[in-house]
C-alpha positions in Angstrom: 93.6 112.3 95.5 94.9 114.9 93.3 92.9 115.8 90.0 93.5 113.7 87.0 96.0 116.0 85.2 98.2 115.5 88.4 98.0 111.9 87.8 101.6 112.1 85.6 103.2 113.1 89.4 102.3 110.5 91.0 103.5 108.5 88.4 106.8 110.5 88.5 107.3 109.8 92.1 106.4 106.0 91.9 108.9 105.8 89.4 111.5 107.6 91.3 110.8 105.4 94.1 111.3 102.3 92.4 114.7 103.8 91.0 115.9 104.3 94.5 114.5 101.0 95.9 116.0 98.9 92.7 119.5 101.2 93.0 119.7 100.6 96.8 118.8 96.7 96.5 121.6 96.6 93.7 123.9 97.9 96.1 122.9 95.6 98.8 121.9 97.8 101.5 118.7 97.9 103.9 116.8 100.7 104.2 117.7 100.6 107.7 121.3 101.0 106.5 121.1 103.6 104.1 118.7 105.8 106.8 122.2 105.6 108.9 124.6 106.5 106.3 122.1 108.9 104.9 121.1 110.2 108.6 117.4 110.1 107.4 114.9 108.3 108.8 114.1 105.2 108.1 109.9 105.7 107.5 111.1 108.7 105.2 113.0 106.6 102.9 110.3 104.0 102.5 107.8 106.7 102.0 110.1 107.9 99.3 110.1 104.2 97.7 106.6 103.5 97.8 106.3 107.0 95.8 105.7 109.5 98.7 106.9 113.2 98.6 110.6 113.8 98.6 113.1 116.7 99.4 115.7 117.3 97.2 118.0 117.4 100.1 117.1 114.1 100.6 117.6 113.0 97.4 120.8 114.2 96.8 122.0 112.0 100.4 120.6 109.0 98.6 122.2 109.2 95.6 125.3 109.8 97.0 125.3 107.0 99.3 123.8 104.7 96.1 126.3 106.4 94.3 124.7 107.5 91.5 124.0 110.9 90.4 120.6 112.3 91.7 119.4 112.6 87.8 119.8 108.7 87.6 116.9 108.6 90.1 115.4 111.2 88.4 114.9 109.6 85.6 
């Protein structure tokens, strides 16, 4: 567990997660589907929605499948 002045970044990436789970469930996709349009694994986008570490890479295939702009996820 990181120190508690870290706390606000884990915060940040459970929000972010919740952004993409709400955008991609607003779209109506699976996580299974978007891991095929996206071409990344499937455990790597629901690490990303339960507010695991992401790439930016990553991000920027998500939003563009969600169709958003990656600063919508963001936040």
């Amino acid at each position: 567990m990181p120190p508690a002045d870290e706390q606000w970044i884990l915060d940040a990436r459970r929000a972010l997660g919740d952004r993409v789970r709400v955008q991609r469930m607003h779209v109506g996709i699976t996580q299974e589907r978007l891991a095929e349009q996206t071409g990344i694994d499937r455990s790597t986008i629901q690490r990303i929605e339960y507010g695991g570490e992401a790439k930016i890479s990553h991000l920027l295939l998500i939003a563009r499948e969600l169709r958003v702009h990656v600063r919508d996820l963001l936040g």
